[in-house]
MIDRENSE-83373 format. One record per atom (N, C-alpha, C, O): residue in three letters; x, z, y. Coordinates in pm, whole numbers, plus 50000, padded with zeros to 5 digits. Layout:
BEGIN
AlaXZY ...
This chain:
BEGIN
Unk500855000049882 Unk500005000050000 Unk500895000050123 Unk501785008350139 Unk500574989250220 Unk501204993250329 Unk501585006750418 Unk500795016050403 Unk502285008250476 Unk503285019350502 Unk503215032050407 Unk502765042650451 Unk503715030750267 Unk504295039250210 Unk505525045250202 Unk506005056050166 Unk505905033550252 Unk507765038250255 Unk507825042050427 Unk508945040250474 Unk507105045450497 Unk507105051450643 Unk506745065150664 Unk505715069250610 Unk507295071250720 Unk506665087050760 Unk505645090650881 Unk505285102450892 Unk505225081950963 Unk505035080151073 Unk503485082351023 Unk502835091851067 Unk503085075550955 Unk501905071450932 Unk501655078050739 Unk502595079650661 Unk500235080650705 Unk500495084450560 Unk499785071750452 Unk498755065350469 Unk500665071250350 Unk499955053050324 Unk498175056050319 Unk497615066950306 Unk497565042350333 Unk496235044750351 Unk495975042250525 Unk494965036950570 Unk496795046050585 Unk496085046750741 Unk496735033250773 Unk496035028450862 Unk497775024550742 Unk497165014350813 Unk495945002250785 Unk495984996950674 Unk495104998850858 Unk493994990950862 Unk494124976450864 Unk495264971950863 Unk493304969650865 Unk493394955750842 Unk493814950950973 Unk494554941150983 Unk493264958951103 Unk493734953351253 Unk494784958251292 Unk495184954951404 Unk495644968551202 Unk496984972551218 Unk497684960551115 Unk498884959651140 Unk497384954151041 Unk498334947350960 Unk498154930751048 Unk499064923751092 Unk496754928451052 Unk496904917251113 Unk497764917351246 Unk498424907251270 Unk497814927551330 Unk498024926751447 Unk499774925251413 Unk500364915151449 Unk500334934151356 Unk501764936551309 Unk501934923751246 Unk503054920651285 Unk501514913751168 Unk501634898551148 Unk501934889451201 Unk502764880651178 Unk500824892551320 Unk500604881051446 Unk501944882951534 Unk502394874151606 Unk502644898551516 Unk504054897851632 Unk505094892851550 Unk505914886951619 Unk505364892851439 Unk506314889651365 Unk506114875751353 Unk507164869651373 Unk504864866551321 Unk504804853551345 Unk505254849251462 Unk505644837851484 Unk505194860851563 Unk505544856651708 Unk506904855851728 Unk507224845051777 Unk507734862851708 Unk509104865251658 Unk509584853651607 Unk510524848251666 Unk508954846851474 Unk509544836351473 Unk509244823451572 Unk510284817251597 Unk508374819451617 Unk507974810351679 Unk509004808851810 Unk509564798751851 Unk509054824451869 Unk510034822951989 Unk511344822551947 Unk512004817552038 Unk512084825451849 Unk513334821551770 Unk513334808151762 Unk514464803551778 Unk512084795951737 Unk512154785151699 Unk512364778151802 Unk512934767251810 Unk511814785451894 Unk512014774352069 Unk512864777852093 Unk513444769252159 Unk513754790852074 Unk515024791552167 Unk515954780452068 Unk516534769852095 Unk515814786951964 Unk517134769251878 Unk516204758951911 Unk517004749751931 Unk515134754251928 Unk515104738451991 Unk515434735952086 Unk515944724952106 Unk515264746352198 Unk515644744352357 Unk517384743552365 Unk517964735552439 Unk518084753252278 Unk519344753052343 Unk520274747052258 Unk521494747352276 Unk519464739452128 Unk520244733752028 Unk520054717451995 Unk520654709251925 Unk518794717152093 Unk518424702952086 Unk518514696151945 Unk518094702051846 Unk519154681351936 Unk519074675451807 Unk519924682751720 Unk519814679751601 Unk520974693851757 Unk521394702051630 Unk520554713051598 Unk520984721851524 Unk519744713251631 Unk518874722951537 Unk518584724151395 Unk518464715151311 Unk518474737351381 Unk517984739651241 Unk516974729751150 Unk516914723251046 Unk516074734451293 Unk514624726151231 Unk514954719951210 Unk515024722351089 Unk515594706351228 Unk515414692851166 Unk516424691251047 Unk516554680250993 Unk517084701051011 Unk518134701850911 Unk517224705450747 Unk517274700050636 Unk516434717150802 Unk514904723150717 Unk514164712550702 Unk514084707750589 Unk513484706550809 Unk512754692550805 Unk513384686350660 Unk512914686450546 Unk514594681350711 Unk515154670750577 Unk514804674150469 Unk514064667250398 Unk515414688950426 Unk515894696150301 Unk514374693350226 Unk514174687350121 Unk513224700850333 Unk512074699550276 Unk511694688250225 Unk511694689150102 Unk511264674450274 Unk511234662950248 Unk511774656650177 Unk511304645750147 Unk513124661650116 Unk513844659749971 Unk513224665349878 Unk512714659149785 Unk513184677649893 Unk512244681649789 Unk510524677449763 Unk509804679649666 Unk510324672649852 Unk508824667849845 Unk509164655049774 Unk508444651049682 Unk510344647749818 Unk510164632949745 Unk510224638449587 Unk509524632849502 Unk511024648749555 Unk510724645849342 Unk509694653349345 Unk509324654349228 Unk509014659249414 Unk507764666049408 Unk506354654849380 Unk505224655349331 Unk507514642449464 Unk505864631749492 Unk505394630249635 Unk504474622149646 Unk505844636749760 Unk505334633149852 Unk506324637449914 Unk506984646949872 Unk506654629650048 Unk507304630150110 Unk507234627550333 Unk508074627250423 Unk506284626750328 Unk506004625550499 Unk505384638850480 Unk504254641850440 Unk506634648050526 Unk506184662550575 Unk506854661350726 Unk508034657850742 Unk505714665550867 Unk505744661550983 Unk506754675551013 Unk506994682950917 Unk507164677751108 Unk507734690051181 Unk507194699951215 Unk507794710351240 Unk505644697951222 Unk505164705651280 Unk504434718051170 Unk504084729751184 Unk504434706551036 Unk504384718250894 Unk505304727150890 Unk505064738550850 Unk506704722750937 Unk507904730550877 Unk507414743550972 Unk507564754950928 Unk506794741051111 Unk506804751551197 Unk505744762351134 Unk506034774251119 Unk504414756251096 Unk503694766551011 Unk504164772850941 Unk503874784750941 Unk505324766450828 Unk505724772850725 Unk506034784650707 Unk505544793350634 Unk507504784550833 Unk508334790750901 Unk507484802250968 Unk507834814050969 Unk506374797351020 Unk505534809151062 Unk505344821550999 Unk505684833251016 Unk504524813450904 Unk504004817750789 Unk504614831550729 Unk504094842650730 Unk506174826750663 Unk506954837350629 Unk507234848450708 Unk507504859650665 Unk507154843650876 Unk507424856150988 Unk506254863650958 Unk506424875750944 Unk504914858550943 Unk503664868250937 Unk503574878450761 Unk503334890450747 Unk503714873350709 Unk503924876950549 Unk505254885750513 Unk505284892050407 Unk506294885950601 Unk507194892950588 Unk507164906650628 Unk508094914750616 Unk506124908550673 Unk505904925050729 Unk505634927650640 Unk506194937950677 Unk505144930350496 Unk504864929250366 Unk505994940550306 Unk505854952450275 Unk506984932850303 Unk508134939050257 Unk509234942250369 Unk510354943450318 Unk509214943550480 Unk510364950950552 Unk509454961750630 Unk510024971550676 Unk507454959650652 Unk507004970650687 Unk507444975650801 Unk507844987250798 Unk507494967850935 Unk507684978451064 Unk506234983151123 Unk505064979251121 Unk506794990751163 Unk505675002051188 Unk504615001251331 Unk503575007351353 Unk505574988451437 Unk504724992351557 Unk504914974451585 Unk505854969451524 Unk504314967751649 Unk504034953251674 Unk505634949151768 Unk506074937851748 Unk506244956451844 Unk507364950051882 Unk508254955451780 Unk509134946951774 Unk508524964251700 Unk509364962751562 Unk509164947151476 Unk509994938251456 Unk508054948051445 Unk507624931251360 Unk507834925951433 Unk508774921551368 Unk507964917451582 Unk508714910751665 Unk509894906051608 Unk510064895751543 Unk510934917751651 Unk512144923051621 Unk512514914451498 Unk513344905551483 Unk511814918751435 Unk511864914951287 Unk511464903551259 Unk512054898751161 Unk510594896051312 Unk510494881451287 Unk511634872751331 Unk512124862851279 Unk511954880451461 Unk512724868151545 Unk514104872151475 Unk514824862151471 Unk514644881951426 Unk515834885851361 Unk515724876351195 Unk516704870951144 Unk514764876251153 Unk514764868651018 Unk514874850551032 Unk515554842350971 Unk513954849451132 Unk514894833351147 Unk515794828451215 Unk516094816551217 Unk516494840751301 Unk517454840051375 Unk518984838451213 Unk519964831151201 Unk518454847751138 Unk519584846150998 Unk519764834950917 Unk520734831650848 Unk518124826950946 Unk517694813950857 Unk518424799550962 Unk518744788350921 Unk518504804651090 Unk518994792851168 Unk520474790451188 Unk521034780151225 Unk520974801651156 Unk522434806551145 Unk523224801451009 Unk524294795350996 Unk522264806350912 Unk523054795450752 Unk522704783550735 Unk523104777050638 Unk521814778050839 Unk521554764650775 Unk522614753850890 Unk522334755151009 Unk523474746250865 Unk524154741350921 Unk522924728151022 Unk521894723150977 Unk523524726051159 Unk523004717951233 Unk523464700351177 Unk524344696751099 Unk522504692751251 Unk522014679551169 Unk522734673851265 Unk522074664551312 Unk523664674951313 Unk524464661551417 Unk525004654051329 Unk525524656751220 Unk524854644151384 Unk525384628151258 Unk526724623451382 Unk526924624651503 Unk527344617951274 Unk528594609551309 Unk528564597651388 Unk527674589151390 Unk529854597951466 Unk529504584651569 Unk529464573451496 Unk530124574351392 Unk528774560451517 Unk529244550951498 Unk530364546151475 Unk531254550551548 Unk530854533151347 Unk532464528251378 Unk531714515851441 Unk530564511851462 Unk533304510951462 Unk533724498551518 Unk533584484051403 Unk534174484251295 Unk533034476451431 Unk532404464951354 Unk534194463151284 Unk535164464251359 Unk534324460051132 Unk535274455751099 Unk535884442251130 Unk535094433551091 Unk537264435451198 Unk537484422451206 Unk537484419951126 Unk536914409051137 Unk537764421350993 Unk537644415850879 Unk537354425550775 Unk537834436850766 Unk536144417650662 Unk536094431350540 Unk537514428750435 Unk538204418650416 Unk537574439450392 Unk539114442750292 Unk538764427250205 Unk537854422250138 Unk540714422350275 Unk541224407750256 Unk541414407250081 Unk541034415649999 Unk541894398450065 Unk542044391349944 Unk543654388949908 Unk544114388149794 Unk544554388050059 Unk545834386050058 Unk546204402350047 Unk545844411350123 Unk547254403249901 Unk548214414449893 Unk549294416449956 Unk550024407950007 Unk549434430949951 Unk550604436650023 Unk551884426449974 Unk552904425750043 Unk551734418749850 Unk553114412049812 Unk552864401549772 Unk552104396549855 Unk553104392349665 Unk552564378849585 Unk552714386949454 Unk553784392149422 Unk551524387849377 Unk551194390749260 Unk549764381749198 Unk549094374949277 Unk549544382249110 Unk548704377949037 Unk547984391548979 Unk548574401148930 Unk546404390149000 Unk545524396148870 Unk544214393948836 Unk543374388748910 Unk544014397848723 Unk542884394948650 Unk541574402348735 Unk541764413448786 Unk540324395948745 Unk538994402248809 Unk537814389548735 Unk537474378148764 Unk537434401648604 Unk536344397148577 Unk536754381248495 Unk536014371348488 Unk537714382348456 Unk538444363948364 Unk538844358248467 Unk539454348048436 Unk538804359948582 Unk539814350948697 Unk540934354148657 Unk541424360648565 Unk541294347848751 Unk543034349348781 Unk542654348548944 Unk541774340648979 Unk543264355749031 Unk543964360649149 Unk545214356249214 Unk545624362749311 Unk545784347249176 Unk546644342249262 Unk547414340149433 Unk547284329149486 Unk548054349249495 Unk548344348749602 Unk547244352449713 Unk547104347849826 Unk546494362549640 Unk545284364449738 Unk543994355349786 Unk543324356749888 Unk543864345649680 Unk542584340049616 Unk542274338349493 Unk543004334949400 Unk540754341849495 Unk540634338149325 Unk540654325849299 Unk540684318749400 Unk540654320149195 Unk540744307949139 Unk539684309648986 Unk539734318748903 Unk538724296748990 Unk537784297048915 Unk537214312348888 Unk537414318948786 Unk536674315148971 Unk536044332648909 Unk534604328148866 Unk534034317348886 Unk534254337548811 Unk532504332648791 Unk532094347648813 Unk532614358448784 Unk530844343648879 Unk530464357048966 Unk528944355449005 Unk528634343649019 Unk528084362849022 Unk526934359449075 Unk527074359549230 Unk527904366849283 Unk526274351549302 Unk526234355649445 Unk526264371149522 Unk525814381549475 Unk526804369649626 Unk527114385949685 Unk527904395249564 Unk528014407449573 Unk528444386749445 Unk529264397649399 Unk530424400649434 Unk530684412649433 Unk531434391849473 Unk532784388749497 Unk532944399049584 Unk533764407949562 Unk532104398849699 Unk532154413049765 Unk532844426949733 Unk533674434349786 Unk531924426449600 Unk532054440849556 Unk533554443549486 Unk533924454949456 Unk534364431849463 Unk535744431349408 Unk536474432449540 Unk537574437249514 Unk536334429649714 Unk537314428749790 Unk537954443549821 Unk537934448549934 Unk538344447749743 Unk539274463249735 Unk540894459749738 Unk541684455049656 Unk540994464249873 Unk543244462249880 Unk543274478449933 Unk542454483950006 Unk544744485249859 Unk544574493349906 Unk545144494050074 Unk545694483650111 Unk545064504950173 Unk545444501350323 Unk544984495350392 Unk545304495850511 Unk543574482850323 Unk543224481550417 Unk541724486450476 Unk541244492650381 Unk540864486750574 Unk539244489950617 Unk538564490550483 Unk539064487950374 Unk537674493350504 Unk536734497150347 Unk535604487050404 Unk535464483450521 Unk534784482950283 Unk533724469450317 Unk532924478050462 Unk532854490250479 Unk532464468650538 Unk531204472450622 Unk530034463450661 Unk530454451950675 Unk529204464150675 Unk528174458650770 Unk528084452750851 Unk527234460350899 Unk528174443650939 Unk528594442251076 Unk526984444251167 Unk526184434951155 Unk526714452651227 Unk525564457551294 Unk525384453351420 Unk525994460151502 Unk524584442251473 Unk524414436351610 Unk522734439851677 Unk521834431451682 Unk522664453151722 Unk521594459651752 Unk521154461151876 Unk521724469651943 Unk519784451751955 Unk519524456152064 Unk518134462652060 Unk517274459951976 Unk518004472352168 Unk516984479552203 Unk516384480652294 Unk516954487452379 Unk515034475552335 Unk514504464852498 Unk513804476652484 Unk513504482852382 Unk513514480052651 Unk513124489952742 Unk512224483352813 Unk512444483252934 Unk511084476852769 Unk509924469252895 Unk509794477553041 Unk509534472753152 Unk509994488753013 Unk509454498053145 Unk510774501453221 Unk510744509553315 Unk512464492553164 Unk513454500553264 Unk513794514053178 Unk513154516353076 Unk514544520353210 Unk514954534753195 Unk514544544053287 Unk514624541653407 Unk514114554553244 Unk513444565153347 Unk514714574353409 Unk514454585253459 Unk516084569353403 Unk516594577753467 Unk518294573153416 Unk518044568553305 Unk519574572053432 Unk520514565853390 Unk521054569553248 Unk520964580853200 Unk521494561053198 Unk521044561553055 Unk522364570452978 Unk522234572152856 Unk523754576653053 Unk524514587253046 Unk523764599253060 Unk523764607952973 Unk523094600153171 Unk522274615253185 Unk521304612953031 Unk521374620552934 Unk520704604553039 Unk519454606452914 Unk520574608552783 Unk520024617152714 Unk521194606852752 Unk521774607852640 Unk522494621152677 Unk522274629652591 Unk523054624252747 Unk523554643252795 Unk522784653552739 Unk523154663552678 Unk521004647452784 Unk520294659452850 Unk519804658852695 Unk519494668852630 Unk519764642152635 Unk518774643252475 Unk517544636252500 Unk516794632552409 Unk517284634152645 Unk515874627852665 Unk516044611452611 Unk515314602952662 Unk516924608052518 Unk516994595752418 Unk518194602052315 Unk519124610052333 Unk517724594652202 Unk518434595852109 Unk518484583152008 Unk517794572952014 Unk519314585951931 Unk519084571951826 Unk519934577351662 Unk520874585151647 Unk519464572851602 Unk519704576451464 Unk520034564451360 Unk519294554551356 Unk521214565751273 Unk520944550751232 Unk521424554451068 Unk522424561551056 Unk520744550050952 Unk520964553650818 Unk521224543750706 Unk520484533950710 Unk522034544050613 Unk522454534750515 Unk521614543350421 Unk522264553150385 Unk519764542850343 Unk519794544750165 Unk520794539550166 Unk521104539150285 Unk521604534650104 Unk522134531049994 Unk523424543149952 Unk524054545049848 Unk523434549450085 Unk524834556450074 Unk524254571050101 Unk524904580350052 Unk522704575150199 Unk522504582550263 Unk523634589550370 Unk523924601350394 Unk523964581150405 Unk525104584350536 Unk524214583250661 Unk523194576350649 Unk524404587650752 Unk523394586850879 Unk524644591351055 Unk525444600451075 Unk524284582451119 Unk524834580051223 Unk524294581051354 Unk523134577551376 Unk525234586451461 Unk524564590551579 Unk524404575751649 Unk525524571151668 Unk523614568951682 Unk523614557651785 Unk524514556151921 Unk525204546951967 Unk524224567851960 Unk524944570452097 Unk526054580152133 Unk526304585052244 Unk526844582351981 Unk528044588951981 Unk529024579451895 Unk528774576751778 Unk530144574751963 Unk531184565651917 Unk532344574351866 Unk533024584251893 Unk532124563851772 Unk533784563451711 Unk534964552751667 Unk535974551651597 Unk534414548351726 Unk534994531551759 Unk533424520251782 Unk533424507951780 Unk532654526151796 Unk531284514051835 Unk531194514051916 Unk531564524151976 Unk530444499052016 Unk530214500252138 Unk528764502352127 Unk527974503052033 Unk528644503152311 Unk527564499752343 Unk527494498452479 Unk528154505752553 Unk526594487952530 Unk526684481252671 Unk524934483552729 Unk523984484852652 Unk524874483652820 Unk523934483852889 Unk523214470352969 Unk523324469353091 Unk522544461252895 Unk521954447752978 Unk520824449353005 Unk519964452652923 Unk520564446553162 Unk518994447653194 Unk518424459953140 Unk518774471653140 Unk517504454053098 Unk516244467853067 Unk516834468052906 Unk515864469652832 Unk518094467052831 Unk518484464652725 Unk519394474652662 Unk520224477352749 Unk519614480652569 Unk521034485052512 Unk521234481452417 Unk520484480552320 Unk522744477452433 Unk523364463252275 Unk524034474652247 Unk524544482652324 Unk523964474452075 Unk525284485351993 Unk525334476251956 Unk524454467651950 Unk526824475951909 Unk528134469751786 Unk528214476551737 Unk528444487051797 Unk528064477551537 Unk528564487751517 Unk528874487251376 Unk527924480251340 Unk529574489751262 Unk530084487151159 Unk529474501551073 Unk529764513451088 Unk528284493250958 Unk528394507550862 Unk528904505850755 Unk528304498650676 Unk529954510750722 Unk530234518050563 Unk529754513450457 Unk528914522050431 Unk529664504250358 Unk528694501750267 Unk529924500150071 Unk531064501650026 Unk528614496750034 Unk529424503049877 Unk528894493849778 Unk529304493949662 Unk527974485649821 Unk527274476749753 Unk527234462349864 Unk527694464349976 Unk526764450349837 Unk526354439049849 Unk525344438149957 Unk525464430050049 Unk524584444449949 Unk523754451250020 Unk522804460850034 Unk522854468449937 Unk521784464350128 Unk521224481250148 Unk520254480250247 Unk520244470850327 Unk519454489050247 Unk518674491750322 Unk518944500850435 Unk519514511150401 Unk518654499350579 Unk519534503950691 Unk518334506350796 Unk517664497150843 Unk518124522150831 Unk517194525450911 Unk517724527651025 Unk518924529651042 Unk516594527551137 Unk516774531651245 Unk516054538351371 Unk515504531051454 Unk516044551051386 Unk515064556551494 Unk515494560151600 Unk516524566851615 Unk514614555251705 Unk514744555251845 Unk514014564451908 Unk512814565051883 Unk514634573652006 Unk513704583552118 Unk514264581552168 Unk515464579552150 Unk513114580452326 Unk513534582352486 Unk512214583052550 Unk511124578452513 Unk512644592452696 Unk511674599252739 Unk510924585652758 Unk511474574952734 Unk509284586852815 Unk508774575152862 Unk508184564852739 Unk507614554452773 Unk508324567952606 Unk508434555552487 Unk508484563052407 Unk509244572552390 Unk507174557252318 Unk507174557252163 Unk508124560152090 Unk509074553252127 Unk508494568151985 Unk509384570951889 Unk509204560451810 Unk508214559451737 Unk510624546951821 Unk510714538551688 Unk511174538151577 Unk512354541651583 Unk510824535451463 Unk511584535951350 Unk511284520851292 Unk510174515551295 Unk512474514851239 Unk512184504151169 Unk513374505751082 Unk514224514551078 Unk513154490550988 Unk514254492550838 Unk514854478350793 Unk513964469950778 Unk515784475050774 Unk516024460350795 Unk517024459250661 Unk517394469650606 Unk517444446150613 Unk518084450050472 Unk519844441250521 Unk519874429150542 Unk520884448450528 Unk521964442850582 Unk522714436850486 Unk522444442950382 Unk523524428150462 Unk524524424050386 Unk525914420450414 Unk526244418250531 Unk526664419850331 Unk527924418850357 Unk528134403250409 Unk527514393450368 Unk529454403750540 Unk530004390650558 Unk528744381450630 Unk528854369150637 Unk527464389050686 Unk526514383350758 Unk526454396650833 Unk526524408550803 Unk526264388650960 Unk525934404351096 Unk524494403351090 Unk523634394651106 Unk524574415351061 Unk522404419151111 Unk522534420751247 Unk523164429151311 Unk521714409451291 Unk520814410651456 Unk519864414051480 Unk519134404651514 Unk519194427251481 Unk518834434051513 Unk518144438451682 Unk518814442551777 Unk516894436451679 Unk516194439551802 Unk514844448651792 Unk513774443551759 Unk514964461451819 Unk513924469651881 Unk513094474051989 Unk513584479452088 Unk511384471151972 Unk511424465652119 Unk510064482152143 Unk509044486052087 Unk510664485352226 Unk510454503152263 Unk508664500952305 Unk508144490952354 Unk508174510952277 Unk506654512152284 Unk506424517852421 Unk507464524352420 Unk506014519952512 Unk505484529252631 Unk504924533252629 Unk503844527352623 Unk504914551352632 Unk503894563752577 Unk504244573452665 Unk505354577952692 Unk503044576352712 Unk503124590652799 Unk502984602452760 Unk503004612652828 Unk502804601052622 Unk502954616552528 Unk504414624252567 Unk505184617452634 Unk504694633152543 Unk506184639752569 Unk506534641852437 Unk505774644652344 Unk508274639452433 Unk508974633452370 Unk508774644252240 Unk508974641552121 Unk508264658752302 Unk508764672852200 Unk507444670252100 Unk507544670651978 Unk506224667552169 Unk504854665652047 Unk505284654351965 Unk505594656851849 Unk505334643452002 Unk506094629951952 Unk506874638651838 Unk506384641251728 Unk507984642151875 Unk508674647051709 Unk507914658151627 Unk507864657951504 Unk507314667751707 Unk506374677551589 Unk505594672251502 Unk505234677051395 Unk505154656351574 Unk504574650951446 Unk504934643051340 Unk504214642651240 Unk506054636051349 Unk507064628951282 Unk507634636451185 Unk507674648751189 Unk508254627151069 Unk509054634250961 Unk510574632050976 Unk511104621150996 Unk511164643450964 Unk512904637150983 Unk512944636550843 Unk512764646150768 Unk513234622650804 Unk513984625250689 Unk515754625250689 Unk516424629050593 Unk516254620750804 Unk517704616950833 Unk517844621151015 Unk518904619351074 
């Protein structure tokens, strides 16, 4: 029975409007824990790290578009139900105690910042060796850094261009993103403040990339436009390659395009205009990446 393990009170005396009420602060607890890591953690937040995890597990479960704004119930949920077993005794204790329990949950779960972009490869890994050798691939012969008579299905040869030292296969990614309405404000500050973001993902590898953090990728600013260059990583022939867009002023985009090796995907996203704000926009969305 609630408060047995308390002296304050003798078990039996607390009531249903003492438990609900002691619920409702500890749900509260978490909720204001959840805005302070969204407010001061922006896209590294927890939440969207939880978001994922969950949505993995929903896919072998069978379902998988779980929005953000479930994870926030969830999360609730446990702040209200947790007075259960830690039992504080007065409504700013369960506070205390809510906002201290997902303050521990936001702390072990590592933040979701993705890696910059690379730099489009000049060339995917050559065919010419470090020396003149000959070798066998698949009943060819290899000669001086071409095959000679290989038999191969299409897009396979690809998957043989391995030298060691040099770039690893990539993608070549030619991505623009049209702004009908202009930018609401210069597009360094929007990317500072977070009021745009961009996300970019290989299935094939589940690797996922910041749009607007480089690491050798560009990106230029035309007109009402932003062009990335940008090289992904790949391990196969080809893959499926997502991409989501936020910025204040516009629709959250996501689209999915299928890239291949030794062909540049050209790529154009053309931004929605929505006066919703950007924070409901993601409570309802699923991060999966």
């Amino acid at each position: 029975m609630y408060g047995v393990r308390r002296g304050i009170k003798s078990p039996g005396e607390f009531g249903i409007s003492d438990i609900l009420g002691l619920g409702l602060s500890g749900a509260a607890g978490i909720v204001a824990a959840l805005v302070t890591d969204y407010q001061q953690q922006g896209e590294a937040s927890a939440l969207f790290t939880i978001n994922q995890w969950i949505v993995q597990l929903g896919g072998i479960l069978g379902f998988s578009e779980i929005p953000l704004w479930m994870v926030v119930i969830g999360l609730t949920t446990v702040g209200a139900v947790s007075i259960f077993y830690f039992q504080p005794i007065t409504r700013q204790g369960a506070f205390a105690q809510g906002f201290g329990l997902l303050a521990v949950i936001m702390t072990a779960t590592p933040g979701g910042l993705a890696g910059g972009i690379e730099a489009i490869g000049s060339a995917l890994p050559g065919l010419e060796p470090a020396g003149t050798h000959e070798a066998s691939i698949g009943g060819a012969s290899m000669m001086g850094g071409r095959i000679i008579n290989a038999a191969y299905r299409p897009g396979e040869a690809s998957l043989y261009r391995v030298q060691q030292g040099r770039d690893p296969a990539k993608y070549d990614v030619y991505l623009q993103i049209n702004f009908p309405n202009g930018f609401p404000a210069d597009v360094d500050t929007l990317i500072r403040t977070g009021a745009i973001r961009g996300r970019l993902h290989n299935d094939d590898t589940g690797e996922t990339w910041n749009l607007f953090r480089s690491a050798g990728g560009t990106m230029r600013q035309q007109g009402n436009s932003l062009i990335i260059e940008a090289g992904v990583p790949a391990r196969s022939a080809t893959a499926r390659l997502w991409v989501r867009i936020e910025c204040k002023g516009y629709k959250i985009e996501e689209q999915s395009a299928t890239a291949t090796l030794d062909e540049t995907l050209s790529w154009s996203v053309d931004m929605q205009p929505s006066q919703t704000p950007l924070f409901l926009q993601r409570f309802g969305r699923s991060y999966k990446y």
